[in-house]
C-alpha positions in Angstrom: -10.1 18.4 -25.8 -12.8 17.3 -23.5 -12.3 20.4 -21.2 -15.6 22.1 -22.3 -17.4 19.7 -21.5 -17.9 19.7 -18.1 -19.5 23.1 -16.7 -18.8 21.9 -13.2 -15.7 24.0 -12.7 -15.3 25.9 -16.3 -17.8 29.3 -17.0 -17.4 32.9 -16.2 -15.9 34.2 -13.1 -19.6 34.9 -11.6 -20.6 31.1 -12.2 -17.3 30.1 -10.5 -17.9 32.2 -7.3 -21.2 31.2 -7.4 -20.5 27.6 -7.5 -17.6 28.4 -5.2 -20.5 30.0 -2.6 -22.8 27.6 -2.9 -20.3 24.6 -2.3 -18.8 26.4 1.4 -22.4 27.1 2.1 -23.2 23.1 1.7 -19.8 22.1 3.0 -19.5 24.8 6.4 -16.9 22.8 7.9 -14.8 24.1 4.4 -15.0 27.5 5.2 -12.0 27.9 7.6 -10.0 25.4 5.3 -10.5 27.6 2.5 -9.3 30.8 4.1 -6.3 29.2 5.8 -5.1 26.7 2.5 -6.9 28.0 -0.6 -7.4 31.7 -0.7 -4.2 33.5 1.0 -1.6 34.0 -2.1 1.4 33.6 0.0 0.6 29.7 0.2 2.4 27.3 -2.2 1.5 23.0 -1.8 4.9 22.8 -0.9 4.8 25.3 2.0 1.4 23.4 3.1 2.9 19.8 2.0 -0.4 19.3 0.3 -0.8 18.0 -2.9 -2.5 20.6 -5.1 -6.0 18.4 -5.8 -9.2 18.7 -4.2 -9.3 18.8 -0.4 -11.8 16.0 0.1 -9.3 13.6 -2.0 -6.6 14.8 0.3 -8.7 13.9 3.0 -9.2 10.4 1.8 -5.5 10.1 1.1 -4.6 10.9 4.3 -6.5 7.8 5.6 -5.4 5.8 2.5 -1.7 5.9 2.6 0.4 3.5 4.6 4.1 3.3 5.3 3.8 0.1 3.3 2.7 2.1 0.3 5.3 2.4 -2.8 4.1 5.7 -4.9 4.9 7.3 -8.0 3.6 10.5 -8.8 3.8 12.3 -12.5 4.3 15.8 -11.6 6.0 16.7 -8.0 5.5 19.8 -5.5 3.2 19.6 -2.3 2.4 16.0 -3.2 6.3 14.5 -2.9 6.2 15.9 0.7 2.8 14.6 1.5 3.6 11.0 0.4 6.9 11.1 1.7 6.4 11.9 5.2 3.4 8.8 4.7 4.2 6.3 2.4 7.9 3.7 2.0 8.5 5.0 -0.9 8.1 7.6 -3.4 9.2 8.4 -7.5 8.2 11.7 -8.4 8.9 11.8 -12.1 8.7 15.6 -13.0 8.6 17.3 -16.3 10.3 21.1 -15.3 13.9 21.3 -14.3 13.3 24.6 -12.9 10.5 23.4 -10.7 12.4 20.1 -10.3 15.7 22.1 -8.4 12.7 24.1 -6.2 11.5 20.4 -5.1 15.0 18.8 -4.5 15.8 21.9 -2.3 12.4 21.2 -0.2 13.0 17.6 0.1 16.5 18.4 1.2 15.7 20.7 3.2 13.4 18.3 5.1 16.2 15.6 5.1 13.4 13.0 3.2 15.5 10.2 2.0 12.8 8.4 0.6 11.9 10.0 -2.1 13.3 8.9 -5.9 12.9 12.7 -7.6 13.7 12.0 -11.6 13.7 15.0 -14.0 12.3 14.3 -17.3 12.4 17.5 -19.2 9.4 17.7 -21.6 8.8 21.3 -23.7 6.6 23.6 -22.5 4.6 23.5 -25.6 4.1 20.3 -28.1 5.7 17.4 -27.7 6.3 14.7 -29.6 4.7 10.5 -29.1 8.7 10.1 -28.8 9.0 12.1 -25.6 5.4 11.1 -24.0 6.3 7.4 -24.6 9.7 8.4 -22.8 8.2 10.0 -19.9 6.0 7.0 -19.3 8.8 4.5 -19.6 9.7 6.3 -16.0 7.7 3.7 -14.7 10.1 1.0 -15.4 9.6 -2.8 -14.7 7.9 -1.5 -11.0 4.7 -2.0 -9.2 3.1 0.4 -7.3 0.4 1.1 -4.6 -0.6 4.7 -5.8 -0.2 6.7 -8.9 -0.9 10.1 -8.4 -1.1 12.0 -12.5 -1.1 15.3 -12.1 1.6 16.4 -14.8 1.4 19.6 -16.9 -0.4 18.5 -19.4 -0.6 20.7 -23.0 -2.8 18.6 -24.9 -4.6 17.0 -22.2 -3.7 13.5 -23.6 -0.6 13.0 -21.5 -2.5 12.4 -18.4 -4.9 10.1 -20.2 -1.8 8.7 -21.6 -0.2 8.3 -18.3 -3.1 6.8 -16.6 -3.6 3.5 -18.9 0.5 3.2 -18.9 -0.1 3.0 -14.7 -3.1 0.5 -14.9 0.1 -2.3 -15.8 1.6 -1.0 -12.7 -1.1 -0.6 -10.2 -0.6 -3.3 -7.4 -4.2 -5.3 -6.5 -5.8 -2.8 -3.7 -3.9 -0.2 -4.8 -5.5 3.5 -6.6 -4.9 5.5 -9.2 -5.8 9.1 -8.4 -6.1 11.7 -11.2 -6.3 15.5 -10.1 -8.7 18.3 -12.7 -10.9 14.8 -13.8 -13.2 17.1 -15.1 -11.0 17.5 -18.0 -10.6 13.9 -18.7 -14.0 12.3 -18.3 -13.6 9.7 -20.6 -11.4 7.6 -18.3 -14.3 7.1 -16.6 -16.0 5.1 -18.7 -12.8 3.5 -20.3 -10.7 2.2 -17.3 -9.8 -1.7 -15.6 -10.6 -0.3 -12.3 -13.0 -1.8 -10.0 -15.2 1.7 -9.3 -13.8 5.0 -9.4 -14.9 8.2 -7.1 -14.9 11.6 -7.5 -13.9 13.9 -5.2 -15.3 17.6 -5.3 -14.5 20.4 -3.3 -12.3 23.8 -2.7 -8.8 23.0 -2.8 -5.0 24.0 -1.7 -3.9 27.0 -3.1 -6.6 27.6 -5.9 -10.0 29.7 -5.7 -12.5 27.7 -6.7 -13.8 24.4 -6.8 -12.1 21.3 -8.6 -12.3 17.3 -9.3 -10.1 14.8 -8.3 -11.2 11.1 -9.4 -9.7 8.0 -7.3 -9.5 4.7 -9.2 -9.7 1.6 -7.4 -8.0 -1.8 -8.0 
């Protein structure tokens, strides 16, 4: 796995605050943001209708997305309503039935009839190349704007795996955007994209500091 590699959000919990202080002391105008969307436990990305990645990427998104946009996103919660309420079109293809009825139940509940929510059910523990290939067939025959990976992932090759599926489905102009990059460095040296970004910062409903890489077509 390439997760220990990268120091810039793994260590001990006093290196994380740290890092954490250091970042809001940079980054001032991140200090309300964090006590409003990151640190109260209540919060869930759906009850903000954020995606749970960094809050600069959301930032970006939100002046990326159009309602021309078609979107698929591996893994569904805060992000299905963000793109919904933004973008034409939207398949969330999502791994956890349980988490799957939660996010039909918000998407009804917000009368979003634009969103294409497919359950996939893939164990919570090892699966096999069978069941991966499966997952990734999701993406059918269809071209898309933006491909947001941010599926539970136990070996960390399922995002990696998703991620060079979605580069023969990524429309000219359009981004990939991949959420805890850190753990998956290597696509950024192994990719078809034109330049790639990462975004840094605090995020929704999560303590610390993570990476969210955007991929560019």
């Amino acid at each position: 796995m390439e997760l220990c590699e990268h120091k810039n959000v793994t260590g001990s919990n006093a290196e994380k605050i740290a890092r954490l202080c250091r970042h809001l002391a940079s980054h001032p105008r991140m200090i309300p943001r964090y006590f409003t969307e990151s640190l109260p436990k209540e919060n869930t990305p759906i009850d903000l209708q954020l995606p749970w990645i960094s809050s600069t990427a959301i930032d970006f998104l939100k002046d990326f997305v159009s309602s021309e946009h078609n979107v698929v996103e591996f893994g569904g919660g805060g992000s299905t309503l963000f793109f919904s309420k933004r973008a034409n079109h939207l398949v969330c293809i999502e791994t956890d039935p349980g988490w799957a009825k939660t996010l039909s139940t918000a998407i009804e509940n917000r009368k979003l009839d634009n969103v294409d929510l497919r359950v996939f059910s893939l164990p919570p523990s090892e699966y096999s190349t069978e069941e991966e290939d499966a997952y990734i067939s999701q993406l059918g025959e269809n071209f898309y704007d933006i491909v947001l990976i941010d599926c539970f992932d136990f070996n960390s090759n399922l995002r990696k795996s998703c991620f060079y599926a979605s580069e023969d489905h990524i429309r000219p102009g359009g981004i990939i955007v991949v959420d805890d990059s850190w753990a998956y460095h290597s696509l950024r040296s192994q990719n078809r994209a034109k330049r790639w970004q990462e975004f840094k910062s605090i995020g929704p409903c999560r303590p610390g500091i993570t990476t969210t890489d955007v991929y560019f077509y």
